[in-house]
N, C-alpha and C positions, 0 to 999 in steps of 0.2 A: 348721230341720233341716239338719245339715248330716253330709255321708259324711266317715268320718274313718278314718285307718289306725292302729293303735292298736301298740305295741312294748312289750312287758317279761317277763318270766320267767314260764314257768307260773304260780307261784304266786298271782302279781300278775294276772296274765290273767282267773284262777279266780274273783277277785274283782269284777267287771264287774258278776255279774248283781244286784249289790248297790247299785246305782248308778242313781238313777231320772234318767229321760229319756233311755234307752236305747231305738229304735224299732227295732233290727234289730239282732242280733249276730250273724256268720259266725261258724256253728260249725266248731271245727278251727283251728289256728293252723300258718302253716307256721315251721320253723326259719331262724332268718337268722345265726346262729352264736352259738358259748358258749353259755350257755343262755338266751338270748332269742328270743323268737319272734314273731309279726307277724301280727293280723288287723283285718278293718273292721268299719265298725261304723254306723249311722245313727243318731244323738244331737241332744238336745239343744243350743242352745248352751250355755244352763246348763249341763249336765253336763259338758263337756271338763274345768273346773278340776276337778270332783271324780274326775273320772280320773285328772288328774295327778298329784292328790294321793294316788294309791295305786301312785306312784313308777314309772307308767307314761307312754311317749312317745306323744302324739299329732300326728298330722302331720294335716290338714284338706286333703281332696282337692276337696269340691266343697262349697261354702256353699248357704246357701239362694237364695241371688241366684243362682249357678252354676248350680243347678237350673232355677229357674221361667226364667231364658235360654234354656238349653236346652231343656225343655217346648217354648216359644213357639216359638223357631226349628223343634222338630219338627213344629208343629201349622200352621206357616204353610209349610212345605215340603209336608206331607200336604193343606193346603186350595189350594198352587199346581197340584198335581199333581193334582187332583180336577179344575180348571178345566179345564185340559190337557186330560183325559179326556174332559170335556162338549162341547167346542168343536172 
C-alpha cells in the first residue's frame, strides 16, 4: 500500500475510480494552476502505472515500508510510555 499524490486535469482525475487497487481516494481535488489539480490517494502498487497511464502524475509520499516504520516507531513510543506510566 502505498499514499500517493496524484496531479492531472479534472477529466483525468474523473477517471481514477476506474482503476482497481485503489484503497482510499480524497474526495475533492484542490487547484494547483491552468487546469490541473492535486489529490491522494491510498493504492496499490500495481495500480500507480495504471494511473499513469491515464496521463496522470503520481508522486508516492509514503510506501508501504514508510508506513509499517512508522506504525512500529508509534507502537513502541506508546508501549515506552505505558512503562513510564507503571513504574
Amino acid at each position: 500500500m502505498n499514499w500517493i499524490r496524484v496531479e492531472g486535469t479534472l477529466e483525468n482525475l474523473r477517471k481514477l475510480s476506474s482503476v482497481s487497487g485503489i484503497q482510499h481516494l480524497r474526495r475533492g481535488a484542490e487547484p494547483v494552476g491552468g487546469d490541473r489539480f492535486r489529490t491522494d490517494a491510498q493504492v496499490d502498487e500495481a495500480a500507480i502505472p495504471n494511473i499513469e497511464a491515464l496521463g496522470l502524475a503520481v508522486t508516492v509520499v509514503k510506501t508501504q515500508q514508510d508506513l509499517d516504520e512508522h506504525a512500529a516507531t508509534l507502537l513502541a513510543d506508546r508501549e515506552s510510555r505505558n512503562k513510564d506510566s507503571e513504574g
